[in-house]
BAROMI-607029 format. One line per field, with one value per residue (C-alpha): z, y, x. Coordinates in steps of 0.02 Angstrom, whole numbers, always signed. Last residue first. Example, Ala and Ser with C-alpha at 12.3 -4.5 7.8 and 13.67 -1.06 7.14 Angstrom:
! residues 2
zz [+357 | +390] .
yy [-53 | -225] .
xx [+684 | +615] .
This chain:
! residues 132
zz [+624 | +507 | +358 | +228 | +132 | -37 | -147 | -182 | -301 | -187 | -228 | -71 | -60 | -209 | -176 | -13 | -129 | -236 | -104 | -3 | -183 | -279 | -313 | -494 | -441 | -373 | -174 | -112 | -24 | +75 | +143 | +217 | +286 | +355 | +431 | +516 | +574 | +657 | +742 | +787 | +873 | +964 | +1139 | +1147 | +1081 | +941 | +962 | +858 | +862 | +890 | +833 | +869 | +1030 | +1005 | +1149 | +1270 | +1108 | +1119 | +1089 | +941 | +983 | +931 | +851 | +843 | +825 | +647 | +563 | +624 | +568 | +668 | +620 | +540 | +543 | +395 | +447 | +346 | +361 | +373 | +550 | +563 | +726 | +761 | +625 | +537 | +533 | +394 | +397 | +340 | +378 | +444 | +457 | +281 | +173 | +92 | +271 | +364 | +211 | +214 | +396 | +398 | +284 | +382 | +549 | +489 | +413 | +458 | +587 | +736 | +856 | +991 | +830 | +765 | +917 | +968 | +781 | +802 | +952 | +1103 | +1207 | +1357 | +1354 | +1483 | +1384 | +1252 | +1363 | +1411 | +1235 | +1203 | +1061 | +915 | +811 | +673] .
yy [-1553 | -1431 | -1411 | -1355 | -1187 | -1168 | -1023 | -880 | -884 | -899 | -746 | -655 | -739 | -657 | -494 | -507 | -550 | -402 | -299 | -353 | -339 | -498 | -492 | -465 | -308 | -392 | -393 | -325 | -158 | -279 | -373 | -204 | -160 | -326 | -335 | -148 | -231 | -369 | -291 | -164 | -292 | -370 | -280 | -317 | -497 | -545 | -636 | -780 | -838 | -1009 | -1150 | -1331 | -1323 | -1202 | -1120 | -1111 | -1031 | -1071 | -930 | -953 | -866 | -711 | -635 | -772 | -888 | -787 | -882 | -1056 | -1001 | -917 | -970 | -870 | -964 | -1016 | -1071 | -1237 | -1283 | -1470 | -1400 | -1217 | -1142 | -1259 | -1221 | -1370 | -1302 | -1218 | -1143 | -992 | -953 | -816 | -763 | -804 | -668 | -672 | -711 | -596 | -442 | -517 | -505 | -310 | -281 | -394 | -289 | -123 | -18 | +143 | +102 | +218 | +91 | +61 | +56 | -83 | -161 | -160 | -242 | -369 | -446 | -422 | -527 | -487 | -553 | -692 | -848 | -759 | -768 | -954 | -991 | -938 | -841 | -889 | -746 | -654] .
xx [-783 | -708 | -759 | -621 | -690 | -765 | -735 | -830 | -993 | -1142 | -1211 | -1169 | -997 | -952 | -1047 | -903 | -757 | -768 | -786 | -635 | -547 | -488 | -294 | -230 | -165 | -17 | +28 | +178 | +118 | -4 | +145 | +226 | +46 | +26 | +225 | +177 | -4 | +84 | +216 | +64 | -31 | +112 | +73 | -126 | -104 | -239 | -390 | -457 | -643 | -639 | -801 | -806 | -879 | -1022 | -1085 | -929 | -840 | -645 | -508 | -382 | -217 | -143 | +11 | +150 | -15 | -52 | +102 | +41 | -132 | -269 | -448 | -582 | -768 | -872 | -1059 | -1117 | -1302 | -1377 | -1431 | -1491 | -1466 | -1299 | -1239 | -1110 | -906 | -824 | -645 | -563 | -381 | -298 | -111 | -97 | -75 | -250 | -341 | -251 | -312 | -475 | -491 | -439 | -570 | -688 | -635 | -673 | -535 | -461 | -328 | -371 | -259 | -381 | -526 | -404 | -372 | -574 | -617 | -475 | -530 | -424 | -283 | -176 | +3 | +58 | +36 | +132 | +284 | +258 | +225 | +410 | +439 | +518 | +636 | +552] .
């Protein structure tokens, strides 16, 4: 894909991934669909202290330098440290077309969605960088 100037993307209109999925009538919630960015790489997970209950770790999703072609990482007035990434309105299905060709790639070896989520449940999935 060739670089865009951030000029251009500062232009394009940005949604959360659960409203551009239901927009596009993909059939997947968002935390599917957040696995899926997180295991190829447009996503990444991060940790950063609660503010509700201190001494507590709450993960957040942040863009990575491949996700910024599609999306930026949008502040939180409330918490300072935490983003919530929204994707770009017109490149949305660029980047869903490049996800579904990715997904067809990847081994069986692979943890599920479901897999992962009783592993986070239990307190079995992996740890995340903190971010502060």
């Amino acid at each position: 894909m060739q670089p865009v100037a951030k000029t251009y993307l500062n232009h394009l209109s940005t949604k959360p991934l659960s409203v551009l999925l239901k927009l596009h009538r993909l059939p997947m919630s968002a935390l599917e669909a957040n696995h899926i960015l997180v295991e190829q790489g447009y996503l990444m997970l991060l940790q950063r202290p609660s503010l509700k209950y201190p001494g507590q770790l709450r993960t957040m999703r942040v863009l990575t330098k491949k996700g910024l072609l599609f999306g930026k990482n949008c502040g939180n007035p409330v918490h300072p440290v935490h983003t919530s990434p929204q994707f770009y309105v017109e490149l949305f299905e660029l980047l869903w077309s490049q996800v579904l060709g990715e997904q067809a790639l990847v081994s069986g070896n692979e943890v599920s969605c479901d897999q992962r989520l009783r592993q986070e449940e239990a307190g079995e999935a992996e740890q995340f960088p903190v971010a502060v």
